[in-house]
C-alpha positions in Angstrom: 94.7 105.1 116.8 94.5 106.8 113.4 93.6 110.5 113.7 90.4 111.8 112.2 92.3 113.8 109.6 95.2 111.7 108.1 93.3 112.5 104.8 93.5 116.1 105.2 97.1 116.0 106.4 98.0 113.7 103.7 96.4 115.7 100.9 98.0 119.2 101.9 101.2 117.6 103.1 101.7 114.8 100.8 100.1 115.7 97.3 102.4 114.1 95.3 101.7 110.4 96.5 98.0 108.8 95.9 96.5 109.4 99.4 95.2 105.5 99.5 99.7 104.9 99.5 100.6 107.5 101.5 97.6 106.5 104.2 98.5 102.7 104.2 102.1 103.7 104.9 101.4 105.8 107.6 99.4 102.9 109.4 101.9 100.6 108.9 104.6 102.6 110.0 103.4 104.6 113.3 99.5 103.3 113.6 98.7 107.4 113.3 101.0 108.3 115.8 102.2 111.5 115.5 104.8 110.7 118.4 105.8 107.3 117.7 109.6 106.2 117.8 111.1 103.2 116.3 113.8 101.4 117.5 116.4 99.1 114.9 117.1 96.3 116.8 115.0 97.5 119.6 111.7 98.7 121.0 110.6 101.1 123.5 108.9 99.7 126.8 105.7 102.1 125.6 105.3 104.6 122.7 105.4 108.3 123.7 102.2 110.1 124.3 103.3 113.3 124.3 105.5 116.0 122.6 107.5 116.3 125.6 108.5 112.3 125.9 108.6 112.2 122.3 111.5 114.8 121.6 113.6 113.3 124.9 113.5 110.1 124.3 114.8 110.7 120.6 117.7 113.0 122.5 118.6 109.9 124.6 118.2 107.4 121.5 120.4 109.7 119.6 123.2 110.3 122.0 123.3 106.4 122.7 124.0 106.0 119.2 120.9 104.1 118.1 119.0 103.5 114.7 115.7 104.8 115.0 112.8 106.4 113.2 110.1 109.2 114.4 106.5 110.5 113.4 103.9 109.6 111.6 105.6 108.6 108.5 108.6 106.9 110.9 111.8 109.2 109.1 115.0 107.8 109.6 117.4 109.7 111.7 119.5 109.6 108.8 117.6 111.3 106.7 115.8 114.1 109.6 118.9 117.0 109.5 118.4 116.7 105.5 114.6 117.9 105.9 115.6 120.1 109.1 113.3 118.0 111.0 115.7 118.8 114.7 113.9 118.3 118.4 110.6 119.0 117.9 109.7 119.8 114.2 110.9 116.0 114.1 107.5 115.2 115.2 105.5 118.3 113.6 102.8 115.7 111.4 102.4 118.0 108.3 106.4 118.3 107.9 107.0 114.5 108.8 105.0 113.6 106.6 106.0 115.8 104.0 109.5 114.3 104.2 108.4 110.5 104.0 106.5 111.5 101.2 109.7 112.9 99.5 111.4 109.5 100.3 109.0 107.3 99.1 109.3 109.4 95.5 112.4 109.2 95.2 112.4 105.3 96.1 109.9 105.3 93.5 111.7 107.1 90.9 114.8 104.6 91.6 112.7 101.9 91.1 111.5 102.9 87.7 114.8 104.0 86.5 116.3 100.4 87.1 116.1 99.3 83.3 113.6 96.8 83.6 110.4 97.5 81.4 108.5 95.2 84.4 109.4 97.6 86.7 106.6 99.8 86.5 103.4 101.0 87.8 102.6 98.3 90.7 105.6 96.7 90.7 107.6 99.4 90.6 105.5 100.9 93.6 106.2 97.6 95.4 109.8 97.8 95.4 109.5 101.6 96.4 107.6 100.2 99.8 110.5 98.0 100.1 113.5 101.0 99.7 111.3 103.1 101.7 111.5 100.5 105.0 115.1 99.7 104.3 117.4 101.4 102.1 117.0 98.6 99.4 114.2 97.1 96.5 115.1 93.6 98.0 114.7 93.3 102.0 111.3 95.1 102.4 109.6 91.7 100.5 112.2 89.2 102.8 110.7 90.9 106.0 107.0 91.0 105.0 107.3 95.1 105.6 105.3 95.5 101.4 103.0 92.8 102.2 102.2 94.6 105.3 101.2 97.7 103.5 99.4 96.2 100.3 97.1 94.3 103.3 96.7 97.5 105.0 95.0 99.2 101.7 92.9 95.8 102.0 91.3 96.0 105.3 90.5 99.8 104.8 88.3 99.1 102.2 86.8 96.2 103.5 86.2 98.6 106.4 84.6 101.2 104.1 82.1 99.0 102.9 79.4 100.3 105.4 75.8 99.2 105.6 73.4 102.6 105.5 71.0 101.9 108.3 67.8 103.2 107.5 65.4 105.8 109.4 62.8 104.2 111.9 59.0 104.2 110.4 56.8 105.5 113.0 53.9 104.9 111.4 51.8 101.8 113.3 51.1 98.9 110.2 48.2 97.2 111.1 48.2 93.5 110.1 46.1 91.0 108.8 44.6 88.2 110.6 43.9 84.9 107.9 40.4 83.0 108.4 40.1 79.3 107.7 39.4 78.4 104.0 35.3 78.7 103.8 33.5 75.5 102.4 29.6 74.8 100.8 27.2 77.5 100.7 29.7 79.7 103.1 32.1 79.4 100.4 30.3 80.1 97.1 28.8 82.9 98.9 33.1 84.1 100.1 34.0 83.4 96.4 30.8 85.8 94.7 31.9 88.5 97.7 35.5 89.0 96.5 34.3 90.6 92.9 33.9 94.1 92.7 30.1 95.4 94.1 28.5 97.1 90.5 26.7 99.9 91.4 24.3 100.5 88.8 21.5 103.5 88.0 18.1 103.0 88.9 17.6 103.4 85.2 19.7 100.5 84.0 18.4 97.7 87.0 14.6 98.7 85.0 16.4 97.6 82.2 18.2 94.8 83.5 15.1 93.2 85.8 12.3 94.6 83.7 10.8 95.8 87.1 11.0 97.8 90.5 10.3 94.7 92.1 13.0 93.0 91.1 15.4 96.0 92.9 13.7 95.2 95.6 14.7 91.4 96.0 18.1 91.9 94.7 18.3 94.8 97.4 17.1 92.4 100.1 19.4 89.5 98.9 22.2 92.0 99.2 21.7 92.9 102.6 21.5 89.1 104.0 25.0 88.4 102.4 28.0 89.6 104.4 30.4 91.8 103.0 33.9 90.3 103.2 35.3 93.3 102.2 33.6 95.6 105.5 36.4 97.1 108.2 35.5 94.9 111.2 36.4 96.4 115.2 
């Protein structure tokens, strides 16, 4: 399992390699283990869990004489006395990876250097991966080890694109309920009631209908015809 804060411990421990490298290595390598051990030509019945097994089972490994790597960012045991990573610092995370990070640049540098204008940028990163898993720009690609970690960087960010889900609306949404389509009378009478009502002054229906009676019938017209538009319980 990855710990939580690989991107902190990457960013103070690691600064000089792009956090997005330095974070697909460390998966590939340990899986965020801070006590993982590798074995060359090997493997360990289970991966230590704590400290404790950690920095005994890399005494044992070493006094049988075996290849083996340790940590987060897996450091050869060739390469630990050179960083002072003995016993325990071996498996401090900030130092480990502070060392692998200090590999990988110089596996990078090499790479560049090797008089090929190609071998730059990407590719040049590429063969670091490779020198970085085994001493060499040529057997990390044989193995699959660079493919590994390119495919890594490629499932994070699939994994980053989360869907935001949104916040629950409380508020009740009351619905409307479709009558069937109205037809004759019943329907010239639907058709007049979904136009606006005019409201006019007493003034301008004088005007309009020349006459008070004429209010009146228009008055008594309007209240025989239902209004579609009227909240109904």
């Amino acid at each position: 399992m990855m710990p939580a804060d690989l991107p902190m411990l990457v960013a103070q421990c690691a600064p000089g390699i792009h956090p997005v490298t330095m974070q697909a290595v460390v998966r590939t390598e340990s899986g965020g283990n801070p006590y993982a051990i590798g074995v060359v030509g090997g493997h360990l019945v289970r991966q230590p869990r704590t400290l404790g097994e950690a920095v005994a089972t890399a005494h044992v490994l070493e006094h049988a004489g075996w290849n083996y790597s340790v940590g987060l960012a897996q450091v050869n045991r060739g390469h630990l006395a050179g960083y002072g990573l003995t016993g325990a610092a071996a498996f401090d995370a900030c130092r480990n990876l502070a060392a692998g990070a200090d590999i990988l640049a110089h596996c990078y540098g090499g790479a560049v250097r090797r008089g090929r204008p190609v071998h730059s940028g990407q590719v040049a990163l590429r063969d670091a991966l490779s020198c970085y898993a085994s001493g060499n720009f040529q057997t990390g690609y044989r193995t699959g080890y660079v493919q590994r970690v390119v495919l890594s960087v490629a499932q994070d960010s699939v994994r980053d694109q989360r869907i935001d889900v949104p916040a629950i609306d409380a508020r009740e949404v009351i619905p409307v309920i479709p009558v069937a389509h109205p037809s004759g009378e019943a329907a010239s009478r639907a058709a007049w009631s979904t136009y606006p009502v005019w409201r006019a002054s007493a003034a301008s229906l004088d005007d309009a209908n020349g006459s008070g009676q004429a209010r009146a019938a228009d008055a008594a017209d309007a209240a025989a015809t239902p209004d579609n538009s009227a909240v109904v319980f």
